[in-house]
C-alpha positions as semicolon CSV with decimal commas, in nm:
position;residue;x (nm);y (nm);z (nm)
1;X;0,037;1,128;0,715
2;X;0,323;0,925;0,604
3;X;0,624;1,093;0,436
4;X;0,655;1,083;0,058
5;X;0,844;0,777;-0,004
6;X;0,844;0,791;-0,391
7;X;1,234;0,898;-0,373
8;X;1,303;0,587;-0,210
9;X;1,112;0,366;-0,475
10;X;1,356;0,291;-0,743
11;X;1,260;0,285;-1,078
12;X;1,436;0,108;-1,353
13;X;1,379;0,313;-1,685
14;X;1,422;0,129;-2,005
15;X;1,389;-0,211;-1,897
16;X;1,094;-0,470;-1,987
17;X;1,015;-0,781;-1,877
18;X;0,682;-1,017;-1,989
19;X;0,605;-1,252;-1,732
20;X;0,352;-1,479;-1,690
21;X;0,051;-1,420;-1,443
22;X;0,200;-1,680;-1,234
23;X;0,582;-1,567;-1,247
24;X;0,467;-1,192;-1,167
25;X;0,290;-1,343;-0,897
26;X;0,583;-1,520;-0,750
27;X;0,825;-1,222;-0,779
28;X;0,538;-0,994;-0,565
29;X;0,603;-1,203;-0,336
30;X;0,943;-1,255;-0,276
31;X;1,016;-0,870;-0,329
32;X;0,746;-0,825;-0,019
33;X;0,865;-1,079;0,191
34;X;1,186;-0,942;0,177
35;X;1,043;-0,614;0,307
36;X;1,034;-0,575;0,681
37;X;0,676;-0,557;0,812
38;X;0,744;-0,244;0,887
39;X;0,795;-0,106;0,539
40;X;0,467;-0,344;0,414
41;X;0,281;-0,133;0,701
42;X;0,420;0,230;0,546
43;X;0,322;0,096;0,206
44;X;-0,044;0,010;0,288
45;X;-0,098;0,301;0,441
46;X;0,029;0,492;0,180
47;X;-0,194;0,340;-0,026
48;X;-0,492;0,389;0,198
49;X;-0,405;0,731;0,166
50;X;-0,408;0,765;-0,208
51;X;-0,690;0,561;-0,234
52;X;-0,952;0,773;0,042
53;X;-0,722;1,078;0,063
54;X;-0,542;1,215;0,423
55;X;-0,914;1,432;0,492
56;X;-1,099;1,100;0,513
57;X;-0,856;0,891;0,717
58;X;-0,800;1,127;0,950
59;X;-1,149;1,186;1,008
60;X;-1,177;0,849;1,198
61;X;-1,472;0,624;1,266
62;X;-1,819;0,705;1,255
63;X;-1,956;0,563;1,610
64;X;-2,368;0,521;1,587
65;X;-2,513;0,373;1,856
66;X;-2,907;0,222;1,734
67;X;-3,092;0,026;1,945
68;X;-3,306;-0,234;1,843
69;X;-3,695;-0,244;1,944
């Protein structure tokens, strides 16, 4: 399970911006490429977990073996 990293998120209260689709767009982008691919990896899988939940992930894959006739 990855560590809560909500503290390290900051958060700017009281601010407002309206962007176009297209300018919110490119800003996603240039905030995550400045991320290392590291920290992308920590944020998917953050996401993954509050998505399925930690019970489900950690359950792994289902293996069934069928053979066709």
């Amino acid at each position: 399970m990855i560590a809560d990293e909500a503290s390290d998120a900051p958060v700017a209260r009281g601010s407002l911006r309206v962007l176009t689709f297209e300018q919110a767009e490119q800003e996603d982008r240039v905030f995550w490429h400045s991320k290392s691919p590291v920290e992308r990896l920590r944020h998917q899988e953050r996401l993954r977990e509050m998505n399925y939940g930690v019970e489900i992930l950690d359950q792994g894959l289902q293996r069934v073996l069928a053979v066709p006739e």
